[in-house]
C-alpha positions, 0 to 999 in steps of 0.5 A: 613105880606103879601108880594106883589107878582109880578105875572111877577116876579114869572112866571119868577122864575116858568120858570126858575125852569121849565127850571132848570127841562128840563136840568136835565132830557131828559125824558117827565115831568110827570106832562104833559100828552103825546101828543095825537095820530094824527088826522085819518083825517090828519090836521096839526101836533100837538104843541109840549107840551113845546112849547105850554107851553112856549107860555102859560106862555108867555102871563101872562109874557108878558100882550099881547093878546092871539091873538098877541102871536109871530109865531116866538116862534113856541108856535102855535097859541093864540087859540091853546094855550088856547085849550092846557091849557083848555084840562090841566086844565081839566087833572089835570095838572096844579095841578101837575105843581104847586107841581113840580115847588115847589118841584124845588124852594124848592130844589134851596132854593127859598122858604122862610118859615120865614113868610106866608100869607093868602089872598083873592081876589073876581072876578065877573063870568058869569056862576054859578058853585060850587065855586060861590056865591052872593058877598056882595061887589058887590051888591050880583052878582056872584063871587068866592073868591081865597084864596091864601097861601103864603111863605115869597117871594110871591111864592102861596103855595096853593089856594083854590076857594069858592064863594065870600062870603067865608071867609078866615079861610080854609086856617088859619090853613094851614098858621099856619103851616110856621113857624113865619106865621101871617094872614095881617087881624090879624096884623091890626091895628083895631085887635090889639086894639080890643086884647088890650081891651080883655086883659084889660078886662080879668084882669078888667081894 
């Protein structure tokens, strides 16, 4: 069964073990690279990488244009922001954040294991790329799919981008392996009468 994951709810949890992290240690995260060295030009100081982490985070929580993020933060600009999360996506840092948020849900006993999900999502793209492809539920234009894993409370376990005509069986195997996990496709109830009727042939009925 798949649980429907509210994306502000999570950011909130996200956050939260993010925070939890913060007052544990006062050392820099490991997963966020250190600030780059001052322009030799001079120019305004750069955003601190909490601060334009918090602003990040804050537009998905929030649904406001990047535009419209709230000087008061002190997060820096929209644009600034998005550089900021441009630059990390390229670093790898994203992929590292995920890993140490789980590590931290994991640790407050917010990850259920009972069950897990497979499911997928097709999004258009206006540039080609590896992980694109003709989507055939959008009269062939290009897409890429988002397999996403999931533990019993919506939180992503992992995820894994193919073109949209991808199928879901990249991440089977990796469901399988939560205990009580069963793919939503699988359940359905067009699948389980096509179970019903191989089993019935099987014995010749």
């Amino acid at each position: 069964m798949i649980e429907v994951c509210d994306p502000a709810n999570l950011l909130f949890r996200w956050r939260r073990a993010l925070l939890a992290e913060q007052q544990a240690s006062a050392a820099p995260p490991t997963f966020i690279p250190l600030a780059l060295p001052p322009r030799p030009k001079g120019g305004r100081p750069r955003v601190d990488d909490r601060a334009a982490l918090t602003g990040i985070l804050f537009v998905p929580r929030s649904g406001i244009p990047r535009e419209m993020l709230p000087a008061e933060m002190k997060s820096g600009c929209g644009m600034s922001c998005w550089r900021r999360l441009r630059d990390w996506q390229a670093a790898g840092v994203w992929r590292r954040l995920h890993r140490v948020l789980l590590e931290c849900l994991h640790a407050a006993g917010e990850i259920d294991g009972s069950r897990a999900g497979v499911d997928s999502a097709s999004v258009p793209v206006k540039k080609r790329g590896s992980a694109t492809g003709p989507n055939p539920m959008d009269r062939g234009k290009a897409g890429t799919k988002r397999h996403l894993v999931t533990d019993a409370l919506g939180t992503p376990l992992g995820l894994v981008l193919t073109g949209a005509h991808g199928h879901d069986s990249p991440l089977q195997s990796a469901a399988a392996g939560v205990p009580g996990a069963r793919d939503h496709a699988a359940d359905c109830p067009a699948r389980r009468r096509e179970e019903r009727q191989a089993g019935a042939a099987s014995l010749g009925g």
